[in-house]
C-alpha positions in Angstrom: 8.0 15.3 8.1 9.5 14.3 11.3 9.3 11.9 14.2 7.3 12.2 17.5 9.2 11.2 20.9 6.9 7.9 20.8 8.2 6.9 17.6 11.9 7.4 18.3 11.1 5.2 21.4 9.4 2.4 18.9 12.6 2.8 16.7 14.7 2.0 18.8 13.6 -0.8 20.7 13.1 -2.4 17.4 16.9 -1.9 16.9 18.1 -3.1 20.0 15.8 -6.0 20.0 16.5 -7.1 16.3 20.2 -6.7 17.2 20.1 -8.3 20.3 18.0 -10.9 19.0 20.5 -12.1 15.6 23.2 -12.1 17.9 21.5 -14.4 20.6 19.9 -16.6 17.9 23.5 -16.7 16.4 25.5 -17.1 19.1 28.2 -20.3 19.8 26.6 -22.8 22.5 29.2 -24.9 24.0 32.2 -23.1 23.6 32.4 -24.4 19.9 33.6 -22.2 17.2 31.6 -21.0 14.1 32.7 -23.5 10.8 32.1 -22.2 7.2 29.0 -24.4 7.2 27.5 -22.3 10.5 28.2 -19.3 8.8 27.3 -19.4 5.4 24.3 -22.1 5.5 23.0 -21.5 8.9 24.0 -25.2 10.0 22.1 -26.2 7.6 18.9 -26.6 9.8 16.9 -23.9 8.7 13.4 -24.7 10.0 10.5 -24.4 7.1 8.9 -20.8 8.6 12.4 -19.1 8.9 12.9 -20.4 5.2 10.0 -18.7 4.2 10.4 -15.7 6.1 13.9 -14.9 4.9 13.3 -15.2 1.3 10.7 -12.9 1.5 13.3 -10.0 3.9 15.8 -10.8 1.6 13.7 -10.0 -1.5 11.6 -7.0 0.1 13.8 -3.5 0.6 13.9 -0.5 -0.3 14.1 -1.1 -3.7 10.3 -2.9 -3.4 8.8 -0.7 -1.1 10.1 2.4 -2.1 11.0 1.8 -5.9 7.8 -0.4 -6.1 5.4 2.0 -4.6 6.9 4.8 -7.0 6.1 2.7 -9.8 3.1 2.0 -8.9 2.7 5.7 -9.0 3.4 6.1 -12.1 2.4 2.6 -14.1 -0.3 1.3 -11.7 -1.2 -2.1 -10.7 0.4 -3.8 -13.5 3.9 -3.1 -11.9 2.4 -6.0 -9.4 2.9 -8.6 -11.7 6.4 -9.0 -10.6 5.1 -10.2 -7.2 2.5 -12.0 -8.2 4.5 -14.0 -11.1 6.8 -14.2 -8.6 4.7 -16.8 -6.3 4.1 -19.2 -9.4 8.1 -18.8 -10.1 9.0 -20.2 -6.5 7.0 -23.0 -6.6 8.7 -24.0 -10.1 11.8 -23.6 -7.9 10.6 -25.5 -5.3 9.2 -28.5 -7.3 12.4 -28.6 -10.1 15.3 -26.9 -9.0 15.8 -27.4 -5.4 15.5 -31.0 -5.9 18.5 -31.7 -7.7 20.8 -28.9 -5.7 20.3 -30.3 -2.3 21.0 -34.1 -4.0 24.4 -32.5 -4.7 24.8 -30.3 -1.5 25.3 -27.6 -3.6 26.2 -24.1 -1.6 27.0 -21.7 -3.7 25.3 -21.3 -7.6 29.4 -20.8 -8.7 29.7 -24.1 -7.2 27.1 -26.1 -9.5 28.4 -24.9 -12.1 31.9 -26.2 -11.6 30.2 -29.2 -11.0 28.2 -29.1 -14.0 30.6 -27.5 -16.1 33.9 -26.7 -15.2 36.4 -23.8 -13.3 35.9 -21.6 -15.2 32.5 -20.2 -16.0 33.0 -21.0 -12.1 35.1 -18.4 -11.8 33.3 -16.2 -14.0 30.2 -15.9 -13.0 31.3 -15.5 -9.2 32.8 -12.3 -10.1 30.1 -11.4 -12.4 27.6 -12.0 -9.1 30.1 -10.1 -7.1 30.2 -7.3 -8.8 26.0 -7.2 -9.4 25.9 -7.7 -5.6 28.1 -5.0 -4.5 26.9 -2.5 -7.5 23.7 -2.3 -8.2 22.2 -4.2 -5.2 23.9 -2.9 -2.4 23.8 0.7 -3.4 20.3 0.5 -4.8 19.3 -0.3 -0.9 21.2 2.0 0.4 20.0 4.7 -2.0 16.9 3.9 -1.7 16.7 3.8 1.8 17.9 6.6 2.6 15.4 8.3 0.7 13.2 7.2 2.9 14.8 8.0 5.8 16.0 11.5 4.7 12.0 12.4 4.1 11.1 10.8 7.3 13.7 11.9 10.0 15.7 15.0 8.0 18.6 13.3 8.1 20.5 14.1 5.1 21.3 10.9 2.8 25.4 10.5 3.1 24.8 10.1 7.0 21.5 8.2 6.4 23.6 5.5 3.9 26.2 5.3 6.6 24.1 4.6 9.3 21.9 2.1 7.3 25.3 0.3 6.3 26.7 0.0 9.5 24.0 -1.3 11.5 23.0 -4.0 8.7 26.8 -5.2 8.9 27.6 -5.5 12.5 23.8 -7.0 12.4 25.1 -9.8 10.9 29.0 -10.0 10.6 28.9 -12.4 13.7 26.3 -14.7 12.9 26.3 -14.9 9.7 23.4 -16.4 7.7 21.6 -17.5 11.1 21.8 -14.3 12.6 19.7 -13.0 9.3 17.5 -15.6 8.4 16.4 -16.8 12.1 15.2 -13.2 12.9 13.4 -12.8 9.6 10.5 -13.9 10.5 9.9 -10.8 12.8 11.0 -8.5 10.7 8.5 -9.9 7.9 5.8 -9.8 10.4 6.7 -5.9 11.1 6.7 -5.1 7.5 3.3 -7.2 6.5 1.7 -5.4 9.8 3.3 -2.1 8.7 2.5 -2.0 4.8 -1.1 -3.5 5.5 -1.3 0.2 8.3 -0.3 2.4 5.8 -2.0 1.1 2.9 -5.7 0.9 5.4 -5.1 4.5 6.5 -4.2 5.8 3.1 -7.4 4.3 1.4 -9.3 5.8 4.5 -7.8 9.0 4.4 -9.5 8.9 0.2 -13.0 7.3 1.0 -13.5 9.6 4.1 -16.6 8.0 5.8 -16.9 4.9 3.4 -13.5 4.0 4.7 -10.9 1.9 3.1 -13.2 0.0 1.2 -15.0 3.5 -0.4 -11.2 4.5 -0.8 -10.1 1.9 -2.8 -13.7 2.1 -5.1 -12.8 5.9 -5.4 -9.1 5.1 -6.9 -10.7 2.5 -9.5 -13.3 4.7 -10.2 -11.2 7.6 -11.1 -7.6 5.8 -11.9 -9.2 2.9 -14.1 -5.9 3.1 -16.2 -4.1 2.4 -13.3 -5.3 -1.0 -12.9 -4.7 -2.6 -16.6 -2.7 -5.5 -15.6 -1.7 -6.0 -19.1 -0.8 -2.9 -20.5 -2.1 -2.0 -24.6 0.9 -0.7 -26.5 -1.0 2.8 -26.7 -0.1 2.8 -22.5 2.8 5.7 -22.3 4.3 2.3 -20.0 4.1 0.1 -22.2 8.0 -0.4 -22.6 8.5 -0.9 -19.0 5.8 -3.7 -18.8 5.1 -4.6 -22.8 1.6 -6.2 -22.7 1.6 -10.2 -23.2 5.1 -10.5 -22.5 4.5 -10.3 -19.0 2.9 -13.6 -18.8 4.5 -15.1 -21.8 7.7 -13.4 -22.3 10.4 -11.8 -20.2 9.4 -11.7 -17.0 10.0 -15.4 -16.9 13.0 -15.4 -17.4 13.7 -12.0 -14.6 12.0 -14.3 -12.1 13.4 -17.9 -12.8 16.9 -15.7 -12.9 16.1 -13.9 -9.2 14.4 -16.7 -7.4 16.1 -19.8 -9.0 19.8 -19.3 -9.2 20.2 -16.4 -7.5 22.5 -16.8 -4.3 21.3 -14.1 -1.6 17.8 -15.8 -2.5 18.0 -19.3 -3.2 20.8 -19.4 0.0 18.2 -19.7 2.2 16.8 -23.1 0.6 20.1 -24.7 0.1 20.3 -24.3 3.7 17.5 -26.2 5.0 17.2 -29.2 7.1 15.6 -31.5 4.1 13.8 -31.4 0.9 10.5 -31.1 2.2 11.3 -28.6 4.7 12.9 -26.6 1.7 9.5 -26.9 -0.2 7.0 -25.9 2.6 9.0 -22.8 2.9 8.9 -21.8 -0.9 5.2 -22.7 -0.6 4.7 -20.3 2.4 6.6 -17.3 0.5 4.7 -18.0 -2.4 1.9 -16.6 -0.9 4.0 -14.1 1.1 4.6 -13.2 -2.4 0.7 -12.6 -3.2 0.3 -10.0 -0.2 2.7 -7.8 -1.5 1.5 -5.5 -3.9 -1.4 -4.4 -1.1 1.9 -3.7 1.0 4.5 -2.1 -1.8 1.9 -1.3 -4.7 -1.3 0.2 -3.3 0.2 3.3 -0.9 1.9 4.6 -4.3 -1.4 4.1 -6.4 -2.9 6.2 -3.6 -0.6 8.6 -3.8 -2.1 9.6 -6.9 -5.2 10.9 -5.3 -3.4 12.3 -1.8 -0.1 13.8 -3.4 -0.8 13.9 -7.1 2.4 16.3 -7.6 5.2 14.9 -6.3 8.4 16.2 -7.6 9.6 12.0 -7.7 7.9 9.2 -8.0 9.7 7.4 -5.5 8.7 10.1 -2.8 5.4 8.0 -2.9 5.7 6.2 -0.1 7.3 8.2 2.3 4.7 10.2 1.6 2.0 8.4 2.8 3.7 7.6 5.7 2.6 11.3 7.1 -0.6 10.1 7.2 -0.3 8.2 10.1 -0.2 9.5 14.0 2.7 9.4 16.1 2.7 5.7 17.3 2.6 4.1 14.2 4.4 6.2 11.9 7.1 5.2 14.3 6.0 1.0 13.7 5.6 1.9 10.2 9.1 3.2 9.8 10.3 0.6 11.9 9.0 -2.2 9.4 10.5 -0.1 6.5 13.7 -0.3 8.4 13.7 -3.8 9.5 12.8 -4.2 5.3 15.7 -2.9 4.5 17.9 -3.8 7.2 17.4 -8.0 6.4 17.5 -7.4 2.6 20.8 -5.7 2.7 22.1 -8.0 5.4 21.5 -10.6 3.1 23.0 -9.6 0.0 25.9 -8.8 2.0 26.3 -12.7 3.8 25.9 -13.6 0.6 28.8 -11.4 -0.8 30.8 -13.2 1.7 29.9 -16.8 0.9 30.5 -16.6 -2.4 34.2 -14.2 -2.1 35.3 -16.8 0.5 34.1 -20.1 -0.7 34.6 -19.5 -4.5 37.1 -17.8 -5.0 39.3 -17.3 -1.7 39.3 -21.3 -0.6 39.5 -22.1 -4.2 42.9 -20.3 -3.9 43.8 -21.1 -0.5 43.1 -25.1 -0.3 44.9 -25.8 3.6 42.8 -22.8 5.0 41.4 -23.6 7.9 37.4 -22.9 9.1 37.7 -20.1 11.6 40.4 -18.8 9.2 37.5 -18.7 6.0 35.1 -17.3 8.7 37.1 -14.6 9.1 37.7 -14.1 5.6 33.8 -13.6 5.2 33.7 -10.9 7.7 36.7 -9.4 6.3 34.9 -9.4 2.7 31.3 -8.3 4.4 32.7 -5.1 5.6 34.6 -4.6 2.4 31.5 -4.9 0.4 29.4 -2.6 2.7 32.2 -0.5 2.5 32.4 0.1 -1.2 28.3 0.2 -1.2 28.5 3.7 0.8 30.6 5.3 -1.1 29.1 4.7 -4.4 25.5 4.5 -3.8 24.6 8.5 -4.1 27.5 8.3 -7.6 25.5 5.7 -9.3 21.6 5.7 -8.3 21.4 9.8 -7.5 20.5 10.5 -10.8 17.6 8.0 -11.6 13.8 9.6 -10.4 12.8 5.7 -11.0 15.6 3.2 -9.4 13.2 0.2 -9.3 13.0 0.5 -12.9 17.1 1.1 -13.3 17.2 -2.2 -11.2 15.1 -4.0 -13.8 16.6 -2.6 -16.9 20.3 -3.3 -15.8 20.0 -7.2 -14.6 18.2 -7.8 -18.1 21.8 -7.5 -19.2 22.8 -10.7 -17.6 19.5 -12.3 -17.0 19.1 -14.2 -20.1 22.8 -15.9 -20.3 22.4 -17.2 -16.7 18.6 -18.9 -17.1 20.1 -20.4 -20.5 23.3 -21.6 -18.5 21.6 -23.4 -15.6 18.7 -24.7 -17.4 20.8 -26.3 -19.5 23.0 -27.5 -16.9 20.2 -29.0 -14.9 18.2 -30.6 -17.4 20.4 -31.3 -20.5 23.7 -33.6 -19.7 24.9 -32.5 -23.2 25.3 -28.8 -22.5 29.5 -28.4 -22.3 31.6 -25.3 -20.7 32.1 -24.1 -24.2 28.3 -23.5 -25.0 27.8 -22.3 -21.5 30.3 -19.4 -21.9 29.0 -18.7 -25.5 25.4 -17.7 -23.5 27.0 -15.9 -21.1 29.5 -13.5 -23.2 27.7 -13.5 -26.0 23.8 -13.1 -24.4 25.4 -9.9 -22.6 26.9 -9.0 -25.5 23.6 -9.1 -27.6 21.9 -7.5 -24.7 24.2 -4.5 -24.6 24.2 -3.9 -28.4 20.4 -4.2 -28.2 20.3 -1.4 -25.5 22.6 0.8 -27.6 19.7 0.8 -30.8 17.4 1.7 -28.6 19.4 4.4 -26.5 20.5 5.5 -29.8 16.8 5.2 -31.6 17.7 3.0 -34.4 15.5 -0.1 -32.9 13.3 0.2 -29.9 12.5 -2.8 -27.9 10.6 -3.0 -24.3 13.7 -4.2 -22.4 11.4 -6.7 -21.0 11.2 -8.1 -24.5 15.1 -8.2 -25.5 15.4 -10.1 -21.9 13.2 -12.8 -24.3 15.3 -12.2 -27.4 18.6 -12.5 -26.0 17.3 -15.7 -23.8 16.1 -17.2 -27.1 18.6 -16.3 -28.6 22.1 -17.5 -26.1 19.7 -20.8 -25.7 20.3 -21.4 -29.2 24.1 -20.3 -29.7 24.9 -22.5 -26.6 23.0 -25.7 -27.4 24.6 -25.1 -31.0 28.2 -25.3 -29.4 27.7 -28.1 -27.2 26.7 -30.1 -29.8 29.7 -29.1 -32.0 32.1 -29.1 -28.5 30.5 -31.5 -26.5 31.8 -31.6 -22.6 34.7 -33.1 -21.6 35.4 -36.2 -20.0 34.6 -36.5 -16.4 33.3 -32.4 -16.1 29.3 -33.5 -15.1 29.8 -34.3 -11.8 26.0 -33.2 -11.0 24.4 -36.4 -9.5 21.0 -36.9 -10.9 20.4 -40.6 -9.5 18.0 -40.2 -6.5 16.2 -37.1 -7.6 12.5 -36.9 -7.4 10.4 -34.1 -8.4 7.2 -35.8 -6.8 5.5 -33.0 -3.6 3.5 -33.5 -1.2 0.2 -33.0 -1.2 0.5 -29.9 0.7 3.1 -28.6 -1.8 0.6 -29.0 -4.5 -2.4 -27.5 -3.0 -0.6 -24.7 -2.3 0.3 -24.5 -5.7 -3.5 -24.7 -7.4 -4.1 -22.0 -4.9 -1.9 -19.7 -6.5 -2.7 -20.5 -9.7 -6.3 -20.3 -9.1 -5.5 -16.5 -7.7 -3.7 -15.5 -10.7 -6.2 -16.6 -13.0 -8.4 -14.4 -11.0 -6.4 -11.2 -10.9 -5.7 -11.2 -14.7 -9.6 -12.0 -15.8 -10.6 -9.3 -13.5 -8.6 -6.5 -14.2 -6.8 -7.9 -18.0 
C-alpha cells in the first residue's frame, strides 16, 4: 500500500495548517506572557463546541480507530458498547460531577483530592496517573499509530513513532491546552468526514450494485454473530465483553473512571468559561460518542468479508483504507493522523499539568508562572521522550492492544471510582479509607489476574473490574467509619452546588437514552 502524489499533497497541508493553526490560536496577544492558567486550562474560556470537540480528539486515537476496528474484527458490534455507554456516562458527568468541581475551581483530579482528602493520596495518585499516562497511553498511540502508518506509507515503525512523537509535541509545547483543544474541532470534523468515507466505500465495495445499504444487509446476513450486542457465555468473546455486565456491571465503572476523573479528559471541562457552557459541550460529545462505532467499528466488521485473513486483527483498518482512490486515501489518512495527533497531544498537556502543578509547585512554593510554564514543557518533552523509546518494548507483542489497554486500567479502575465517589458524595469518607481502596483494590485486582493467568479462577476482567469496585467500596467506607477524617481535611465546598440542567441538557439526554434502548432491543 502506498501513497499517490495527491495524497502526500493533502497530508501535508493538513500538517502545516493544523500546526500553523494551534500556534496562531495559541499565540500571546499584547506582548503578555503565558501564566500556568493559559497553559494548562486554556484561560479558562473554552467555548462549548471546542469543549466538545476536544473530548472527543482526546478520546479518539489510534488505540479507537485502529485497536477498535480490530476488535471489531474479531468480537463484532458488541465492542461498540464502549462508545455508546460512553454517551450516557458523560452526561452523568455533566449533570453530577462537573457541578461540584468547577464550585471548587478544581484543576487537576490530584488536586480534589487534597482537598477532599489530604497530601497524600494527592501525591499518590499523581504519580500513579503519571506513570498510566506515560506507559500505557502514550506508547499505546504511538504503537498503534505507527501501525497504521507503517501499512500505509512503508515507513518502518521506529521512524514512524519518532515522527508521530515529535510533531504532536512541538504541536502543542507552546500553546499548551489552547493550542490542542481550540483546533479540535477541525481535526474531529476530518476524522468524522474520514471514518464515515471509509466505512461508505467499504460497505459499497461488499454490496456491489446495492451499494452501502446492500453492503451492510450482506454483512448482517452472513456475520449475524457479529452483531450480538450482548454476548451469551457460549460466544468464544465472552470474557472480553461478559454478557449483562456490560450494561450492569463493569463497564460502568471503566467509563465513570475514563470520562469522570480522568485528567487528559475531564481537563477540557474544568476549563470552560461556566457551568452551562461545560454541560452543552458534554451534551454535544455525547452524541459525538454515538457516531463512533460507524467510524471505528464498522470498517473492521467489513473487513471480515474484504480481508477475511489477516495475519492481525489490528491490520483491519489500514486495510480498508486501500479501498479508496488517491484523493481520499490521502483525506482519510489525514483524519487518522489528525486522530492521533490531538489524542496524544493531549495526554501529553496533561502529563505536564499534573508533573508541574502537583507535584513540582507543590515542591517549589515561590516559583514563579513563566518559571512553571517552562517546567510543563520541560516535562512534555520528557514524557514524549520516554513514550518513543518504549512503545515497540511494551505493545510489540500484543496482536490486540485495544484489548491490552482495557485489561491493564481494570487494575486501577475500581480504587479510583470508589475514591472520588466517595469523596464527592459522602463527607464521611477519610484519607485512611481512601488509601485502603486504592492499595488494596489494586492489590485484589492483581491477585485476581494471577488465578486467572494461572487457571485457578477465571473471571471476564470486565467482571473483577465489578468485584474489586464492590469490593474497595466496602473496605474504604469500613475504615472511614472506624478512622473518620481529620479535622479541617474536607475543604470541598458543597454550598452553592446545583445539579438542576437546562432544558437543553436534558433533552439531549432522553435522546440518548431513547437511542440506546433502541440499539440493545434490536440487536440484544
Amino acid at each position: 500500500m502506498s501513497l499517490a502524489t495527491i495524497d502526500l499533497v493533502i497530508l501535508g497541508v493538513y500538517a502545516v495548517f493544523i500546526f500553523g493553526l494551534a500556534q496562531w490560536v495559541s499565540r500571546d496577544k499584547g506582548g503578555e506572557k503565558k501564566t500556568s492558567t493559559d497553559y494548562f486550562l486554556a484561560s479558562k474560556n473554552l467555548p462549548w463546541w471546542a469543549i466538545g470537540a476536544s473530548l472527543i480528539a482526546a478520546n479518539i486515537s489510534a488505540e479507537q480507530i485502529i485497536g477498535m476496528s480490530g476488535s471489531g474484527y474479531v468480537i463484532g458490534l458488541g465492542i461498540a458498547s464502549y462508545e455508546w455507554m460512553a454517551a450516557l456516562t458523560l452526561l452523568i458527568v455533566g449533570k453530577f460531577f462537573l457541578p461540584i468541581f468547577l464550585r471548587n475551581d478544581i484543576v487537576t483530579m490530584p488536586q480534589f483530592l487534597q482537598q477532599r482528602y489530604g497530601p497524600t493520596i494527592r501525591n499518590v495518585m499523581a504519580v500513579f496517573w503519571l506513570l498510566l499516562y506515560v506507559f500505557v497511553n502514550v506508547t499505546s498511540i504511538l504503537w498503534l499509530g505507527s501501525i497504521a502508518v507503517n501499512t500505509v506509507t512503508g515507513l518502518d515503525q521506529m521512524y514512524a513513532i519518532v515522527a508521530i512523537g515529535v510533531f504532536a509535541l512541538a504541536y502543542q509545547l507552546w500553546g499548551g491546552l489552547k493550542a490542542v483543544a481550540l483546533t479540535d474541532i477541525v481535526q474531529v470534523a476530518l476524522l468524522v468526514a474520514g471514518g464515515l468515507i471509509i466505512g461508505f466505500i467499504a460497505l459499497s465495495e461488499i454490496g456491489g450494485a446495492s451499494g452501502a445499504l446492500g453492503g451492510f444487509t450482506t454483512l448482517l446476513t452472513d456475520f449475524p454473530e457479529k452483531f450480538d450486542m450482548i454476548l451469551s457465555p457460549d460466544n468464544p468473546n465472552f470474557k472480553e465483553l461478559p454478557g449483562i455486565a456490560v450494561l450492569l456491571g463493569g463497564l460502568w465503572i471503566m467509563n465513570i473512571s475514563y470520562w469522570g476523573f480522568n485528567q487528559y479528559i475531564i481537563q477540557r471541562a474544568l476549563a470552560a468559561k461556566s457551568l452551562g457552557e461545560a454541560q452543552k459541550g458534554i451534551a454535544f460529545a455525547a452524541y459525538l460518542k454515538l457516531l463512533m462505532p460507524v467510524i471505528v467499528v464498522l470498517p473492521g466488521m467489513a473487513a471480515l468479508i474484504i480481508a477475511p485473513n489477516l495475519s492481525a486483527p489490528d491490520q483491519a483498518y489500514p486495510t480498508m483504507m486501500n479501498l479508496l482512490p488517491a484523493g481520499l486515501k490521502g483525506l482519510v489518512f489525514a483524519a487518522l493522523i489528525a486522530a492521533i495527533i490531538a489524542s496524544l497531544a493531549s495526554k501529553v498537556n496533561s502529563i505536564s499539568t499534573i508533573f508541574t502543578l502537583d507535584l513540582y509547585a507543590k515542591a517549589n512554593k515561590g516559583a514563579s508562572e513563566s518559571h512553571l510554564v517552562l517546567v510543563g514543557r520541560i516535562a512534555a518533552v520528557a514524557a514524549m521522550a520516554i513514550g518513543i523509546l518504549v512503545a515497540r518494548p511494551l505493545l510489540g507483542g500484543f496482536s490486540q492492544a485495544f484489548q491490552f489497554i482495557q485489561d491493564f486500567t481494570g487494575f486501577f479502575t475500581p480504587s479510583i471510582v470508589v475514591i472520588f465517589i466517595l469523596g464527592l458524595f459522602w463527607k464521611r469518607a477519610s484519607e485512611a479509607g481512601a488509601l485502603t481502596a486504592a492499595i488494596g483494590g489494586v492489590a485484589l485486582s492483581g491477585f485476581m489476574w494471577w488465578l486467572d493467568r494461572e487457571g485457578i479462577f477465571t473471571l471476564p476482567f470486565m467482571n473483577r473490574v465489578g468485584v474489586v469496585f464492590l469490593v474497595s467500596l466496602v473496605a474504604a467506607i469500613a475504615v472511614s467509619l472506624f478512622s473518620p477524617p481529620k479535622e479541617g481535611t474536607m475543604q470541598i465546598k458543597l454550598d452553592g452546588v446545583s445539579y438542576k440542567t437546562s432544558l437543553g441538557f436534558n433533552i439531549a439526554g432522553a435522546g440518548v437514552i431513547a437511542f440506546l434502548i433502541a440499539v440493545y432491543a434490536i440487536w440484544w
